[in-house]
C-alpha positions in Angstrom: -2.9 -23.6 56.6 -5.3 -23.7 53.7 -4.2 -25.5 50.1 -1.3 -24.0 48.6 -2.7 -21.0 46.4 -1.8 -21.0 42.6 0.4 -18.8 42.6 1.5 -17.1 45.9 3.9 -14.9 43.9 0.9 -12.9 42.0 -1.9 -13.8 44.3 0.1 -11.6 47.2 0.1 -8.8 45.4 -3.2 -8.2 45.6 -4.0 -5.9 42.8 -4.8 -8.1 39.9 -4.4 -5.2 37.6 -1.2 -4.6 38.2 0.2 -8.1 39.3 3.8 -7.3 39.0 6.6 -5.4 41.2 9.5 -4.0 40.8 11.1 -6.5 43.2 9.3 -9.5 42.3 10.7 -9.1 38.4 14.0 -7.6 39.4 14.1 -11.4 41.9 13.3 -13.4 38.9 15.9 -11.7 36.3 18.4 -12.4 39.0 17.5 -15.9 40.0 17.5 -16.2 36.3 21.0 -15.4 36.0 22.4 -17.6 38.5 20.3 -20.6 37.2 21.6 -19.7 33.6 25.1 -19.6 34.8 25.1 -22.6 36.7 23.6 -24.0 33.1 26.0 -22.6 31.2 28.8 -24.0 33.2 27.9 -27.8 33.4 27.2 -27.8 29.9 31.1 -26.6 29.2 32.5 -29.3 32.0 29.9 -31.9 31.0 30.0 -32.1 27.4 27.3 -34.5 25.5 29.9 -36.9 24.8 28.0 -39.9 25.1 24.7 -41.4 23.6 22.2 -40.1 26.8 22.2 -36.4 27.2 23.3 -36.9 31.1 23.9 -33.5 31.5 20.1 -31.9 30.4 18.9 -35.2 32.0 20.8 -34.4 35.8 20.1 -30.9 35.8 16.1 -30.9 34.6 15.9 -33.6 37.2 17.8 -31.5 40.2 15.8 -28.6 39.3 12.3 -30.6 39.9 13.8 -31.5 43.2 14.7 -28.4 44.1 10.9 -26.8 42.5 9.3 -29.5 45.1 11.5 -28.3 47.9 10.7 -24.5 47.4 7.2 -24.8 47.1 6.9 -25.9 50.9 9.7 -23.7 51.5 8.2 -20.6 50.2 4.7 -21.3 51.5 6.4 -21.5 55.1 8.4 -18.2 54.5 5.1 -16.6 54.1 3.7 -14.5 50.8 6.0 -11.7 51.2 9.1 -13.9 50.7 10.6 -13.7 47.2 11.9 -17.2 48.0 10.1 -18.9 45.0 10.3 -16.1 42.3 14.0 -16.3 43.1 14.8 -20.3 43.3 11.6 -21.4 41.5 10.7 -19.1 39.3 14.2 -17.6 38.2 16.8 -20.5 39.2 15.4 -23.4 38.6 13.2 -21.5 34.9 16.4 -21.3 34.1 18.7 -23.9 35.4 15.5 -26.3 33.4 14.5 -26.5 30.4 12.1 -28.6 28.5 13.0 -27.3 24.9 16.8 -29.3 25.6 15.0 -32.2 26.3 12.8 -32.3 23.2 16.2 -31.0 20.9 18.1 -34.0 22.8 15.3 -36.5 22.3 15.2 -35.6 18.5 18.8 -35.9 18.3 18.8 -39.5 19.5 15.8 -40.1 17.1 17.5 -38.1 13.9 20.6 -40.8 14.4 18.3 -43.7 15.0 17.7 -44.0 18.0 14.0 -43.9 18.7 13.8 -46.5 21.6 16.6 -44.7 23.5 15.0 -40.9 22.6 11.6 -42.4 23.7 13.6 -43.8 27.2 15.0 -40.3 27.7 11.9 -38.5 27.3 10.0 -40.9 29.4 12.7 -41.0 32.3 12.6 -37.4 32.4 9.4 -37.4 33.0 9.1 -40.3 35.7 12.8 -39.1 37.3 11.4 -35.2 37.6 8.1 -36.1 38.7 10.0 -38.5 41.8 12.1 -35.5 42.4 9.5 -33.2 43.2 7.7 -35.7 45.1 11.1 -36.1 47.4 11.7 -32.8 47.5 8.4 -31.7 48.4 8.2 -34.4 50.9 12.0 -34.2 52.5 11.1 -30.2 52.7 7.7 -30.7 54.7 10.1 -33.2 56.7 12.4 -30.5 57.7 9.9 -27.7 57.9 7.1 -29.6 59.6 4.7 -28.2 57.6 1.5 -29.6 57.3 -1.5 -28.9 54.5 -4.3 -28.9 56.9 -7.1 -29.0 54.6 -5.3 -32.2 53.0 -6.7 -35.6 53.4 -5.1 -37.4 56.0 -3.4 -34.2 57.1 -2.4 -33.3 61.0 
């Protein structure tokens, strides 16, 4: 297999005048759904009761683990799989969002609390960026799939 293209979900279309499908969209809106209802329902059992936003924390973190995990997974499935406009694109788009991060981090910083908004922001970052790394890695685990034309590779 060659590198991972840039994105499989427009490149396998082929026509890059007409780059959308029915089905591609009609994946997305409902992938969107589910990860805006799985959203919506933490937030109402998880409450920010407490000074760190746990819940926008957990769930932008989960969905970088899950983003990593469907990248491989996708790219195994083959381009005519709607596997990543459904989980990557529509769950985890919206399951994730950065724009509750930033509100959250200004909240902490409106009610001085600048070191702990700065923490958040920069655990975010670190914690979703380890997530993807695991997730990508634990799925090319499973899958045994392999990027050939990357170093070290085989």
């Amino acid at each position: 297999m060659a590198h991972l293209p840039i994105d499989p979900d427009i490149e396998s279309v082929g026509d890059p005048l007409h780059p959308f499908q029915l089905s591609v969209l009609a994946t997305v809106f409902i992938g969107g759904c589910a990860g805006g209802l799985v959203r919506y329902l933490l937030s109402q059992h998880w409450p920010a009761t407490h000074l760190f936003p746990w819940a926008v924390f957990t769930v932008n973190v989960a969905g970088a683990f899950v983003l990593g995990a469907v990248v491989v997974a996708s790219e195994v499935a083959g381009p005519s799989s709607h596997l990543r406009p459904l989980i990557g694109t529509g769950f985890c788009g919206a399951l994730t969002t950065f724009s509750s991060l930033v509100v959250a981090a200004d909240e902490l910083a409106a009610h001085g609390h600048a070191g702990l908004a700065a923490t958040y922001v920069l655990a975010s970052v670190a914690a979703g960026v380890a997530a993807a790394w695991l997730g990508l890695t634990l799925c090319r685990r499973i899958t045994g799939w392999r990027d050939e034309a990357a170093p070290g590779a085989g």
